[in-house]
N, C-alpha and C positions, 0 to 999 in steps of 0.2 A: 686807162684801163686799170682796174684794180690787179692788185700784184696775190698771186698765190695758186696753190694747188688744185682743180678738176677736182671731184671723187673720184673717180678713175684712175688720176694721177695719187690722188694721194693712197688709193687701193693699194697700190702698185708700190710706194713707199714705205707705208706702216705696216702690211701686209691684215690688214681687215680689208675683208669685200666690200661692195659700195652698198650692198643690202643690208651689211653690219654699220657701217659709217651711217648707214640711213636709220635705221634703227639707236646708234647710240646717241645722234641728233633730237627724235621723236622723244629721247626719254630723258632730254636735257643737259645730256652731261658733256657733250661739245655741241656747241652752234656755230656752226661756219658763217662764215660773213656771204654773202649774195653777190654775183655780177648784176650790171646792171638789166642783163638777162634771163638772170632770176635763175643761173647755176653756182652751186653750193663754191666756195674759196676757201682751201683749206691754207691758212697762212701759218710761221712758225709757232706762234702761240698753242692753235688747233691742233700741230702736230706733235708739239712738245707734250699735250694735254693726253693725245690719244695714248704718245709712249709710256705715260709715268700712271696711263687707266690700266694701263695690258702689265704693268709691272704689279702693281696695285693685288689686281687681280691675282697673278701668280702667287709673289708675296704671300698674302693671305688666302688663298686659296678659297677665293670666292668668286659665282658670277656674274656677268654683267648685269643681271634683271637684279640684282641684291644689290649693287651700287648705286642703282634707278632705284631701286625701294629706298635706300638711306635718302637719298637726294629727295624724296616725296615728304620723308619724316621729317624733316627738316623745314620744307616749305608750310607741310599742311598739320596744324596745331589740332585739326580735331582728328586726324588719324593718328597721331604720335600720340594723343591724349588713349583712343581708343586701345592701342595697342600696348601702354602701360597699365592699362587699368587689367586688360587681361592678362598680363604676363604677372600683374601683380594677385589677380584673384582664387582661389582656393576651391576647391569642387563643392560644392555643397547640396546634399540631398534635398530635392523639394518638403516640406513637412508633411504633405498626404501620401508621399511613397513611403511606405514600411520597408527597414532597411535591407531584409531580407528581398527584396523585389525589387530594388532599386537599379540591379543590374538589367535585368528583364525589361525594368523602364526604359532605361535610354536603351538600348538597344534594340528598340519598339520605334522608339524618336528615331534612332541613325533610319532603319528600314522606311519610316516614312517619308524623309529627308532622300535616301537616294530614288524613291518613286515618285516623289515630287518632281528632280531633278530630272527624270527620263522621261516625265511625262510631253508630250509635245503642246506644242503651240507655247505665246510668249507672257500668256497670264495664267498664271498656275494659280491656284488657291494652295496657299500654305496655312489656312486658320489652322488644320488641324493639328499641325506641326508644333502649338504654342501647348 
């Protein structure tokens, strides 16, 4: 039988819930090894991993879904690309808005943007949005 911790057991020891433990698994950042029963094994590695995530955390005063984001930017090259390009880009007025109305514009966009968003059902037309 493999050697290690339940989620339950290991709940109990790191003090994350097993709904946490379950969630920080889904988003990569510990994977427990598997019985041959197919429940989760949290062995010292796992637990080692969970203490120095919840220090981490503290530390730097950040949370768990932003540790899951870095860990994405990482793997996936077209969202890190994505995500530089906007952190690198500058507002720039369309050329047909006159700048005096350029406020009016987007704030014309945002209002269609959140009625698109409310609108129901799971095919929205957003041409107008462009």
């Amino acid at each position: 039988m493999a050697s290690g911790l339940t989620i339950h057991e290991a709940s109990g020891v790191t003090g994350w819930s097993a709904r946490m433990l379950r969630y920080i698994e889904e988003s990569g950042l510990v994977v427990p090894s598997r019985s041959a029963g197919g429940y989760r094994l949290f062995g010292p590695a796992e637990l080692q991993r969970l203490r120095t995530l919840r220090e981490l955390l503290e530390e730097h005063g950040v949370e768990l879904a932003e540790v899951g984001f870095a860990l994405r930017l990482r793997s996936d090259r077209s969202l890190r690309a994505a995500v530089d390009a906007w952190l690198s880009a500058e507002a720039v007025r369309p050329d047909e808005v006159d700048p005096a109305e350029w406020l009016a514009f987007e704030q014309e966009k945002h209002v269609r943007l959140l009625a698109a968003a409310a609108a129901p059902g799971p095919f929205r037309d957003t041409r107008e949005m462009e």
